[in-house]
Residue frames relative to the residue before (quaternion, step in Angstrom):
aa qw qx qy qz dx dy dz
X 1.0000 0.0000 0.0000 0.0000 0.00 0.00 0.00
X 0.4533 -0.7081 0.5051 0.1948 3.71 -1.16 1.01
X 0.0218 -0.8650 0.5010 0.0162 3.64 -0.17 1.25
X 0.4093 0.6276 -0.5852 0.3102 3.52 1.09 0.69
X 0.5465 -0.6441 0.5170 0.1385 3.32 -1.36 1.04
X 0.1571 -0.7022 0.6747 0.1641 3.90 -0.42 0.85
X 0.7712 -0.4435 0.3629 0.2772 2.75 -1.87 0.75
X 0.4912 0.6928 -0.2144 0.4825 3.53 1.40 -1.39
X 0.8800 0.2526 -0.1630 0.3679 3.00 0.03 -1.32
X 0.6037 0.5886 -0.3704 0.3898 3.52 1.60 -0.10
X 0.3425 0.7301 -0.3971 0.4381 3.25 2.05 -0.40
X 0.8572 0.3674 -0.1586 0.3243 3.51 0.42 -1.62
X 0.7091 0.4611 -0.4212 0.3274 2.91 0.93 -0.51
X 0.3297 0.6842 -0.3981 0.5145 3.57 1.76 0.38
X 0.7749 0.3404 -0.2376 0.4767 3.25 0.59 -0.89
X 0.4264 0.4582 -0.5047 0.5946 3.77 1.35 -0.32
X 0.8977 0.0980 -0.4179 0.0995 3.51 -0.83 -0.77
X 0.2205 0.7327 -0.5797 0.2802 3.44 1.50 0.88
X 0.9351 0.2460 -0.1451 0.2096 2.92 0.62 -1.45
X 0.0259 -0.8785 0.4091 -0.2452 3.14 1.72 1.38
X 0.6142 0.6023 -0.3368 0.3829 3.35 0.80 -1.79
X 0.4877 0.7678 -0.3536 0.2180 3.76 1.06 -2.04
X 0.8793 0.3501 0.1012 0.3066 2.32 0.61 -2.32
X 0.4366 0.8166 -0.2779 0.2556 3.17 1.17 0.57
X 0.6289 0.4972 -0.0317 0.5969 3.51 -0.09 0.11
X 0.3318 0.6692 -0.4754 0.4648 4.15 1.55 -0.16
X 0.0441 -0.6514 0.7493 -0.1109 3.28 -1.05 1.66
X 0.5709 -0.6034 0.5027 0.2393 3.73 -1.58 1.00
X 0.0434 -0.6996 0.7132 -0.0074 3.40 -1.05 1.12
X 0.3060 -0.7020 0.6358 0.0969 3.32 -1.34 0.79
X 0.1815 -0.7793 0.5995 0.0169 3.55 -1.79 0.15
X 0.3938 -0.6814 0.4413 0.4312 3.61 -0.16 0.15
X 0.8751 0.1879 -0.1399 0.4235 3.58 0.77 -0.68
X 0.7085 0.2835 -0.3033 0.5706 3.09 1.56 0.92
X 0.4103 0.7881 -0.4208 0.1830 3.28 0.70 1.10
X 0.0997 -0.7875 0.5711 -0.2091 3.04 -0.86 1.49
X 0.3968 -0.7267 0.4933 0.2666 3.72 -0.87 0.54
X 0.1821 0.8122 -0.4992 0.2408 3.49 1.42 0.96
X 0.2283 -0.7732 0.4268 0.4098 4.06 -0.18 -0.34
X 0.3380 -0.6865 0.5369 0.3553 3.20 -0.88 1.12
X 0.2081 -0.6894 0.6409 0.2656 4.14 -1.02 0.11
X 0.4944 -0.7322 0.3841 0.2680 3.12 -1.57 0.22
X 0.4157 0.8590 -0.2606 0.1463 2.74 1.59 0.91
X 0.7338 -0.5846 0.3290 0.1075 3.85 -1.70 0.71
X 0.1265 0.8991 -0.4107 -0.0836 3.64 1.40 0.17
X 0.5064 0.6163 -0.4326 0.4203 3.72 1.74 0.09
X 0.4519 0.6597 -0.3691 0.4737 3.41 1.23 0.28
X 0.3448 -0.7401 0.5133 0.2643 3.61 1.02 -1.02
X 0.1597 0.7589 -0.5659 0.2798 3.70 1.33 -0.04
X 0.8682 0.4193 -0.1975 0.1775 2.76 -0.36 -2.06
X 0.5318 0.5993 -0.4406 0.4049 3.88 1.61 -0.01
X 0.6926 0.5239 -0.3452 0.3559 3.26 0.97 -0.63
X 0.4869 0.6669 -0.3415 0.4490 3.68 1.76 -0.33
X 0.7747 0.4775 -0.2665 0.3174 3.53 0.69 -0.84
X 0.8843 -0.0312 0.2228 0.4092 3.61 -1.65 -0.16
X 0.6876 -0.3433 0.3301 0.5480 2.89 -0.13 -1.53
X 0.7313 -0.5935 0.2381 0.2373 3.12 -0.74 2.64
X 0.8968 -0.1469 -0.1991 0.3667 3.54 -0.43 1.38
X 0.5957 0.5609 -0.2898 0.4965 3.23 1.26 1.15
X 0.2006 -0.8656 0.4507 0.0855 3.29 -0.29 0.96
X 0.1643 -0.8052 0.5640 0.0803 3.88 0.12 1.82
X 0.1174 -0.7709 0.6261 -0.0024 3.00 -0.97 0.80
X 0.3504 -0.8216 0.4239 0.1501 3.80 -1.18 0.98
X 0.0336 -0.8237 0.5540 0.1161 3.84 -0.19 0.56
X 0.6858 -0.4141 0.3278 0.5008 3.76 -1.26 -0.43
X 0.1071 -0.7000 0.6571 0.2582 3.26 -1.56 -0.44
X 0.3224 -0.5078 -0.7797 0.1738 1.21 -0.45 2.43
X 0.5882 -0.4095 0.4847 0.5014 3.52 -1.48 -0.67
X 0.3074 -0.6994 0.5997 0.2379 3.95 -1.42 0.72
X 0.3014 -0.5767 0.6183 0.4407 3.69 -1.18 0.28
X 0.5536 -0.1959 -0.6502 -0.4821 1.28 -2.25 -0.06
X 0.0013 -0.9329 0.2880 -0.2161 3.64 0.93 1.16
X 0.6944 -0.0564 0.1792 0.6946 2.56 1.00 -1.59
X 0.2235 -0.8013 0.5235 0.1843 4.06 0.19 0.78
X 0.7342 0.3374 -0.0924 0.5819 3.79 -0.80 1.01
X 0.4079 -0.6145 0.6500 0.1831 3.62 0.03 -0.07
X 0.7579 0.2482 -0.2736 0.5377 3.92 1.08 0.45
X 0.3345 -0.7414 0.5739 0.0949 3.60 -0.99 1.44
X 0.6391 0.5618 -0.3919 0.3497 3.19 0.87 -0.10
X 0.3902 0.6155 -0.4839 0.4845 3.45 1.70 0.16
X 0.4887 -0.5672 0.5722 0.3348 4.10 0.19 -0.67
X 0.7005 0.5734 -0.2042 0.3726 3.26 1.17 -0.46
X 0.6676 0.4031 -0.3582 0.5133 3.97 -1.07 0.93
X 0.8621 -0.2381 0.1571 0.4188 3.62 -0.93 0.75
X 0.8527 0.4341 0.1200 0.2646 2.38 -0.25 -2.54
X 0.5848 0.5473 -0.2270 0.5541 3.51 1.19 -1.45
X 0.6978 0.5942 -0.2163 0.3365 3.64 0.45 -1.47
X 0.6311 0.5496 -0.1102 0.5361 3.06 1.44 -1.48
X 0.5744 0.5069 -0.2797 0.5787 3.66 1.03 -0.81
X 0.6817 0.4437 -0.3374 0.4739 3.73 0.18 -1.51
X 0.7739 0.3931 -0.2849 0.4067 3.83 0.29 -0.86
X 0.7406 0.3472 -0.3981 0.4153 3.81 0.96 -0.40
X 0.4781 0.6289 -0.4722 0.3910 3.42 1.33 -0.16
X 0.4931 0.6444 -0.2326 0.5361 3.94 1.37 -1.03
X 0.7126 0.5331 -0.2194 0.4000 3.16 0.89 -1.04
X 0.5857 0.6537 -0.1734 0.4468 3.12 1.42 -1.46
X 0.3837 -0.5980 0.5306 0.4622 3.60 0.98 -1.59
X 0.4625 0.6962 -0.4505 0.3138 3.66 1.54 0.46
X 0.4031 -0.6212 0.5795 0.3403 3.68 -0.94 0.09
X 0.6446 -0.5692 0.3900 0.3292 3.63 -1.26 0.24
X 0.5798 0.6191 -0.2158 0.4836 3.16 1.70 -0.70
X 0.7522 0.4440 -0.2495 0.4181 3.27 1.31 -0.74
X 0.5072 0.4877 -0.5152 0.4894 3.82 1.41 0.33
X 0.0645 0.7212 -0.6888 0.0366 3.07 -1.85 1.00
X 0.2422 -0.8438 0.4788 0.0094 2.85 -0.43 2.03
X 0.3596 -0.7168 0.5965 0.0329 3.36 -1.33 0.92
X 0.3556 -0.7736 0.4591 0.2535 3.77 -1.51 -0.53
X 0.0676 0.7875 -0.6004 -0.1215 3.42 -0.24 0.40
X 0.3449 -0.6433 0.5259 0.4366 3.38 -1.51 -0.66
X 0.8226 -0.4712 0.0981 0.3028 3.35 -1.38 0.64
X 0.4745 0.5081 -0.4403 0.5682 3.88 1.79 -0.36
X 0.6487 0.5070 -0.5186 0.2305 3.83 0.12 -0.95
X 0.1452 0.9625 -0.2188 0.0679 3.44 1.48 -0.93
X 0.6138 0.1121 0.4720 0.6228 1.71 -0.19 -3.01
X 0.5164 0.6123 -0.5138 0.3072 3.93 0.47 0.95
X 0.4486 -0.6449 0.4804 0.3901 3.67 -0.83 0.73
X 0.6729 0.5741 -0.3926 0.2520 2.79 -1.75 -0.42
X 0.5569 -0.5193 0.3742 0.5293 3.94 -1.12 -0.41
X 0.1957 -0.7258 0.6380 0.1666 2.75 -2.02 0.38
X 0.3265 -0.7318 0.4412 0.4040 3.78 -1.24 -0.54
X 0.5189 0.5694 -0.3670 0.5215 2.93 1.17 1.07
X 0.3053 -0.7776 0.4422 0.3266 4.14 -0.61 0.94
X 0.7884 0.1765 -0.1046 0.5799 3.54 1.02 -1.03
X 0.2206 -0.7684 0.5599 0.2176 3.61 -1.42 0.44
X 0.0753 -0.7970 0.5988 0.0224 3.99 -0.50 0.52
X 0.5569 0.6435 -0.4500 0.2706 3.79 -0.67 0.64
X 0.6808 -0.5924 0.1947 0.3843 3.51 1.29 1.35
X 0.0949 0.7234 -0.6102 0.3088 3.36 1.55 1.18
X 0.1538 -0.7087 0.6831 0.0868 3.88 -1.53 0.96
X 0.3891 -0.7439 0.4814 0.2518 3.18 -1.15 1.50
X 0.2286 0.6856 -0.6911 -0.0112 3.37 -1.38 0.57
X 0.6212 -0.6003 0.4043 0.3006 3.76 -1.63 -0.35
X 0.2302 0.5940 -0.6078 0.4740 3.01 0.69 1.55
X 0.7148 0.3985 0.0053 0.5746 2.85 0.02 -2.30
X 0.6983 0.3720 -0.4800 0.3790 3.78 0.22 0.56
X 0.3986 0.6728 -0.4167 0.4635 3.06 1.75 0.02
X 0.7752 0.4665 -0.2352 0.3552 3.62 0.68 -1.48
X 0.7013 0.4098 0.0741 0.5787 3.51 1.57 -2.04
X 0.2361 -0.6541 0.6384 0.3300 2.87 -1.52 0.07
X 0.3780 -0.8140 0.4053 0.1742 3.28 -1.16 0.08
X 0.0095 0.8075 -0.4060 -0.4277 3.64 -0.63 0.21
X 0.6462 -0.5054 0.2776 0.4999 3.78 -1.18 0.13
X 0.8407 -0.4644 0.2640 0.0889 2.56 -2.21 1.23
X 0.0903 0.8490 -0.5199 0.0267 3.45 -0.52 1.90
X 0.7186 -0.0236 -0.3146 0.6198 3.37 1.19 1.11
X 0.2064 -0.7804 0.5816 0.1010 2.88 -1.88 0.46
X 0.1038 -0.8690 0.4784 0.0720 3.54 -0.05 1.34
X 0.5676 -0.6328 0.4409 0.2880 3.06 -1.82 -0.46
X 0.1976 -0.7752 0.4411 0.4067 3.52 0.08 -0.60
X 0.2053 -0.7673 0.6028 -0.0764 3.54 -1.23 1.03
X 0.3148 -0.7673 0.5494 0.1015 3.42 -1.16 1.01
X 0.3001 -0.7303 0.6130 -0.0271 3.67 -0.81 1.15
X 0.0156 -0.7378 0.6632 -0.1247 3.88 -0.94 0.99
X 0.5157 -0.3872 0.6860 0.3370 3.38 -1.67 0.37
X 0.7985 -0.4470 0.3841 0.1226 3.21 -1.71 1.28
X 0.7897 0.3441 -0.0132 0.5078 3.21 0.56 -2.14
X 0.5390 0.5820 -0.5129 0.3280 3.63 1.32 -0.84
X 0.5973 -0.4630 0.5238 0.3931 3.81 -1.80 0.48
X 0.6647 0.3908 -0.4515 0.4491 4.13 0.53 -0.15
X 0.5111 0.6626 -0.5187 0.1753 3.73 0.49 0.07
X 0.7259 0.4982 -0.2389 0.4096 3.24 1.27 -0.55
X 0.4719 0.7409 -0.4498 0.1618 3.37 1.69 -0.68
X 0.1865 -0.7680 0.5887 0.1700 3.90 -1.41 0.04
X 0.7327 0.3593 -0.2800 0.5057 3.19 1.32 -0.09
X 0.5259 -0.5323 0.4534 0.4843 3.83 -1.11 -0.19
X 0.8129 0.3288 -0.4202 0.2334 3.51 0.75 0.06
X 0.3172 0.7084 -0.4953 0.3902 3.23 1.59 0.54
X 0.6757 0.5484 -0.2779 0.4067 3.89 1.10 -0.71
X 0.6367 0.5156 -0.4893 0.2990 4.08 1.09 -0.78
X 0.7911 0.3683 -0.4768 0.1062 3.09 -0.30 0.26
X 0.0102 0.8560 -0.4099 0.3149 2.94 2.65 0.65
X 0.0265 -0.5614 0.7922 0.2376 3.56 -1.77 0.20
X 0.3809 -0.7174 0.5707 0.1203 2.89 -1.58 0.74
X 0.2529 -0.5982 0.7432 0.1608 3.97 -1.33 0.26
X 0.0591 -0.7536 0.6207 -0.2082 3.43 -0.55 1.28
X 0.0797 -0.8541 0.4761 0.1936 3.86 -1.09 0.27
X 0.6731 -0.6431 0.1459 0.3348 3.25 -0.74 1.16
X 0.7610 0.2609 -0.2827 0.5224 3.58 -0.67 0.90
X 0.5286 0.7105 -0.3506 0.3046 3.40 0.89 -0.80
X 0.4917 -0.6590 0.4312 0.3716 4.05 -0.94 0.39
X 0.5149 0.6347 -0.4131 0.4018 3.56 1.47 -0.42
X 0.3723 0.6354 -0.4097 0.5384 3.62 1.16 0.08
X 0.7012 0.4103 -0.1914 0.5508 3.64 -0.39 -1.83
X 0.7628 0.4130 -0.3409 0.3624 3.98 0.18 -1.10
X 0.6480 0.6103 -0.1224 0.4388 3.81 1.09 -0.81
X 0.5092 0.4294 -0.2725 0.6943 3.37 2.09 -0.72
X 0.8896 0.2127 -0.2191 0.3396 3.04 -0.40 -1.36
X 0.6820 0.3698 -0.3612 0.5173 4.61 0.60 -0.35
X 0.8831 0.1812 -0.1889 0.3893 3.70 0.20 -0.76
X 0.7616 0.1868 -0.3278 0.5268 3.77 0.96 0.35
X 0.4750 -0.8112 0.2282 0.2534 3.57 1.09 0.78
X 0.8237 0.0013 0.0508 0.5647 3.30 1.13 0.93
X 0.8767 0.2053 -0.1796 0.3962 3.25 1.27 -1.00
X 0.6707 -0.3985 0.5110 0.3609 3.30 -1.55 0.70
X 0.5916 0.5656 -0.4890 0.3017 4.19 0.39 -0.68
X 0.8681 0.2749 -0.1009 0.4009 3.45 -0.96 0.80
X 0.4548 0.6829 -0.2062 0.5332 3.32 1.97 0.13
X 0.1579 -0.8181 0.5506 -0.0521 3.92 0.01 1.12
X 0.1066 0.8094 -0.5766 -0.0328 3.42 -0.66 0.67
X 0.1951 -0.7808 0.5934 0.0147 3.70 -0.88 1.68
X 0.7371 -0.4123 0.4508 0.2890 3.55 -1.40 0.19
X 0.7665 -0.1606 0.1391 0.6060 3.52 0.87 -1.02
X 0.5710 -0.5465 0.4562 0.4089 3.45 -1.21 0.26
X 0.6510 0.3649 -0.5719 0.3406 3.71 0.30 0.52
X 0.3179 0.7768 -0.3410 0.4234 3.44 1.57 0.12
X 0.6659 0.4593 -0.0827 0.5820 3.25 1.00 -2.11
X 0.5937 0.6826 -0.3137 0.2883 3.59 0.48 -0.45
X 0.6709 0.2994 -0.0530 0.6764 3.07 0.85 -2.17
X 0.6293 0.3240 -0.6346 0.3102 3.72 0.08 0.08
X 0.5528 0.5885 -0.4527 0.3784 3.76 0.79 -0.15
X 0.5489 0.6676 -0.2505 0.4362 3.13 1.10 -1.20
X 0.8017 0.5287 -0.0274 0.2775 3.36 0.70 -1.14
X 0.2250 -0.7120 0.4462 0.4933 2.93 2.14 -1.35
X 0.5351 0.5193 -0.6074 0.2739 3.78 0.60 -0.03
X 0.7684 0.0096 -0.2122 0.6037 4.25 0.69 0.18
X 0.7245 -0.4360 0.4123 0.3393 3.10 -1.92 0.84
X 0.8475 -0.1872 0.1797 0.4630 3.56 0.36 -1.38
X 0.5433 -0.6439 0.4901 0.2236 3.56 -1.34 0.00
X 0.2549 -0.7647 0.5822 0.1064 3.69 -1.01 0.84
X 0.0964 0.8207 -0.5495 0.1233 3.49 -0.31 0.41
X 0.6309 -0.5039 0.4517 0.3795 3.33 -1.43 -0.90
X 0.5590 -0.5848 0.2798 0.5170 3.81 0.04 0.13
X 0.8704 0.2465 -0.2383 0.3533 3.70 0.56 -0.80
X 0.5259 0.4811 -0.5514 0.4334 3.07 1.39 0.93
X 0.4033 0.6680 -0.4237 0.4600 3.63 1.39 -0.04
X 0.6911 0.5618 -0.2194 0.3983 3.18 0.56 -1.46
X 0.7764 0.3591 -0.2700 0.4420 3.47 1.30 -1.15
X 0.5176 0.6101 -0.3447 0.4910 3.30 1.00 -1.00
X 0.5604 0.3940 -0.3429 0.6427 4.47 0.81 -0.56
X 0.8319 0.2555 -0.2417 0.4292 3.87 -0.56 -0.74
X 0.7301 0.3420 -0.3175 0.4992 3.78 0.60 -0.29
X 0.4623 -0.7214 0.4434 0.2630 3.89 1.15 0.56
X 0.3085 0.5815 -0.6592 0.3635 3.67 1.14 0.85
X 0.8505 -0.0651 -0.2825 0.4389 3.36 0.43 0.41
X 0.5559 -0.6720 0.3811 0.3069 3.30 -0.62 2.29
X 0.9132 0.0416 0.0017 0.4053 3.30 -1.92 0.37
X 0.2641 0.7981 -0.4724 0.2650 3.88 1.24 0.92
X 0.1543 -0.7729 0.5896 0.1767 3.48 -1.51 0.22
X 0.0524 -0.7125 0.5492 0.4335 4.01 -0.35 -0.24
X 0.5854 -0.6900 0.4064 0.1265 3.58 -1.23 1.32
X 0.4814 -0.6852 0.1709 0.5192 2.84 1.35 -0.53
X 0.7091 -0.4040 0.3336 0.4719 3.96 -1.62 0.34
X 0.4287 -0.7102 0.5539 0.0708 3.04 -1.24 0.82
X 0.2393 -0.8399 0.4046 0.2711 3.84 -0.14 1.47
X 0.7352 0.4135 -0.3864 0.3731 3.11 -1.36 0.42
X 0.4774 0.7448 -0.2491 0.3942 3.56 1.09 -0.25
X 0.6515 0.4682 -0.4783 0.3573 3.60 0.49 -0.58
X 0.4713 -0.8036 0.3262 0.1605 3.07 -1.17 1.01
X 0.4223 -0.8090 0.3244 0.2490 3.49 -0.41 2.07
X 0.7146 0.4739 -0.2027 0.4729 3.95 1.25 -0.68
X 0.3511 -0.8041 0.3797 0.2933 3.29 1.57 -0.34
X 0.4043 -0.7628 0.3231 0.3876 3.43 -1.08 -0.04
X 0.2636 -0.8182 0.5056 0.0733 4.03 -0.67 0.59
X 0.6841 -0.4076 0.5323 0.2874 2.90 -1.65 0.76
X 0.0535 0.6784 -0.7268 -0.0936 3.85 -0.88 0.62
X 0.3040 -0.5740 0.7601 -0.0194 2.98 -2.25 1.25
X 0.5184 -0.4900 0.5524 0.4313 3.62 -1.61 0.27
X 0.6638 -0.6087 0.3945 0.1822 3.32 -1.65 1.06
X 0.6623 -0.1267 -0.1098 0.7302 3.63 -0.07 1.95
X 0.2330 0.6658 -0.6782 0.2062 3.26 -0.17 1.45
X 0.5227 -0.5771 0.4409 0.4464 3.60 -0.75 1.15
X 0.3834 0.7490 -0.4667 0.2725 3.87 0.68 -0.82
X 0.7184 0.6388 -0.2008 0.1883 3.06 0.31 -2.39
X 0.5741 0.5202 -0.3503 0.5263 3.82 0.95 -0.75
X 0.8231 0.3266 -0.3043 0.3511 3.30 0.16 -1.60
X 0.5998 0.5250 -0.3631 0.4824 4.01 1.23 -0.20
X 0.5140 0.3434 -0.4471 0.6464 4.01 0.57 -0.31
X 0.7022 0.3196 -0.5319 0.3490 3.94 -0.39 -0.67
X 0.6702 0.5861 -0.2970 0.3451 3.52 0.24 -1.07
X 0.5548 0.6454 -0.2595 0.4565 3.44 0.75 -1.63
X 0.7008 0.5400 -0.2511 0.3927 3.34 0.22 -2.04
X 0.8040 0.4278 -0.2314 0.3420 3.39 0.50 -1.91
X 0.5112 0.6463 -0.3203 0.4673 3.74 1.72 -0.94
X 0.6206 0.4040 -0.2271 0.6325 4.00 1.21 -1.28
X 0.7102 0.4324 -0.3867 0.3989 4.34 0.39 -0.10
X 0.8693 0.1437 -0.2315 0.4123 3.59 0.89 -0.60
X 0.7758 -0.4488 0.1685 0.4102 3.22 1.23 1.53
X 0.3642 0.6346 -0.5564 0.3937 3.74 1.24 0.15
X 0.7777 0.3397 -0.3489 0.3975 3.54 -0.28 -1.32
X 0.6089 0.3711 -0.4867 0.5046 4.47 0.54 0.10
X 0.6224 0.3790 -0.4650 0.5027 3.92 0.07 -0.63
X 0.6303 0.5207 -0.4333 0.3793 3.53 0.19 -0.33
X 0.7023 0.4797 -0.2591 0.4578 3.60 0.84 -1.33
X 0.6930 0.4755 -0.3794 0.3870 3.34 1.11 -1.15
X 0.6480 0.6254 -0.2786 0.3336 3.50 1.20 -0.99
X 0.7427 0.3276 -0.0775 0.5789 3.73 1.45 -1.10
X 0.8146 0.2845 -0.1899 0.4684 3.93 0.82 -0.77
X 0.6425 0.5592 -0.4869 0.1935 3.52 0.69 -0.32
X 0.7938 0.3579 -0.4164 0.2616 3.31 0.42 -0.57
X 0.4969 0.6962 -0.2915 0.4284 3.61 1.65 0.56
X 0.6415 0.2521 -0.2178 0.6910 3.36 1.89 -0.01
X 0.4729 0.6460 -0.4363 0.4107 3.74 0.78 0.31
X 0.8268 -0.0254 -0.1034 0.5523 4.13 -1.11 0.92
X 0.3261 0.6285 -0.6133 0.3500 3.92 0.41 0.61
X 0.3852 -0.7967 0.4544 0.1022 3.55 -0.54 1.06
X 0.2720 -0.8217 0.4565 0.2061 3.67 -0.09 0.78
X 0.5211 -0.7237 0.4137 0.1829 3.39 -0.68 1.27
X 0.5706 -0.6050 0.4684 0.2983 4.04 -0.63 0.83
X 0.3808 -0.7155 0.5327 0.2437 3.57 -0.87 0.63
């Protein structure tokens, strides 16, 4: 990684530790569906402060996959406003005191995420689950969905039909790196072991090895399962069904660089987006019919 300091970036971080004072004083607020040990602050974003905190001074960069899945991100392009994730961005950025004009969305892959250190990017969005690891590295904001995880097979394969978790151990799996669908595949459907457990760069990776026959099947979340089966990213596919025990108790969150001045003004926003009903009209509008009659697999 390149640690020389651009001029640019020595600007901001002047202008981050102006706005240190702001942030002072950030007491923990809580939520039923967004609770997280993030600190809420008490902080004012009708002021405009919070442009001078970011990337680059009155813009608000934001990270997606490469590519992005629906129904997240619809199209392979956030800049449409459209899919989950994008929506969810467009409305906390509003929230913030940003204009629509002022989000500029970028790519990373899924490790950059949940990696420490700087970035060139202020917020990250691409179905990153919060837990205390990866709070070790990120910060986080609170929880605006909470999925399951579901397994996906070729049609003809012998696991298309399975209904229980043990119809699947002797299943390989396509898994993506870092992801929790990893931890869920060891520890519910091969009891512990790593045997039979594939790990790819990204889930279009995990795909075409299914596609291919080089693994049995794919772990994921449910509505990328759901999409990756109905949008024939994976040809002649089925999703097998939701995997119990799986839904996800910390949910999944926006990650930010660790103590990023950001972090107040995203838990405040977030919170208020999950209090007057934005973050459910959203789900109902972009996830329901992608997590709806998916059978849940026998323990």
């Amino acid at each position: 990684m390149d640690f020389v300091i651009a001029r640019r970036l020595m600007l901001k971080l002047g202008a981050a530790a102006l706005g240190i004072a702001a942030l002072a004083g950030c007491a923990s607020t809580s939520d039923d569906a967004s609770a997280t040990d993030t600190p809420a602050g008490t902080t004012d974003t009708a002021d405009g402060d919070v442009k001078q905190l970011t990337f680059e001074p009155g813009k608000l960069t934001v990270a997606t996959g490469n590519p992005a899945w629906e129904p997240w991100v619809m199209n392979d392009d956030p800049e449409s406003g459209e899919g989950f994730e994008t929506a969810l961005i467009y409305a906390l950025a509003e929230q913030m005191g940003f204009e629509k004009g002022d989000v500029v969305w970028t790519r990373t892959g899924f490790d950059e995420a949940c990696a420490p250190g700087t970035h060139d990017w202020d917020l990250n969005i691409q179905q990153v689950s919060i837990n205390e690891d990866r709070k070790k590295a990120v910060d986080f904001s609170p929880a605006y969905f909470r999925p399951t995880q579901s397994v996906i097979a070729k049609k003809d394969s012998k696991y298309a039909k399975a209904t229980g978790i043990a119809d699947l151990k002797d299943a390989t799996f396509a898994v993506q790196v870092g992801s929790t669908a990893i931890d869920y595949a060891k520890d519910i459907i091969k009891g512990g072991s790593d045997e039979g457990i594939d790990i790819f760069n990204d889930n279009s990776d995990a795909v075409a090895a299914v596609d291919s026959g080089q693994a049995d099947a794919l772990v994921t979340d449910t509505p990328s399962c759901v999409y990756m089966v109905d949008s024939e990213q994976l040809k002649e596919g089925v999703v097998v069904g939701q995997i119990p025990g799986t839904e996800d108790p910390d949910g999944l969150g926006i990650t930010l660089a660790k103590d990023s001045p950001l972090t107040p003004y995203v838990t405040d926003a977030m919170n208020a987006l999950v209090a007057d009903g934005t973050v459910d009209d959203l789900v109902k509008t972009w996830l329901a019919s992608y997590t709806s009659d998916i059978p849940m697999l026998t323990e």
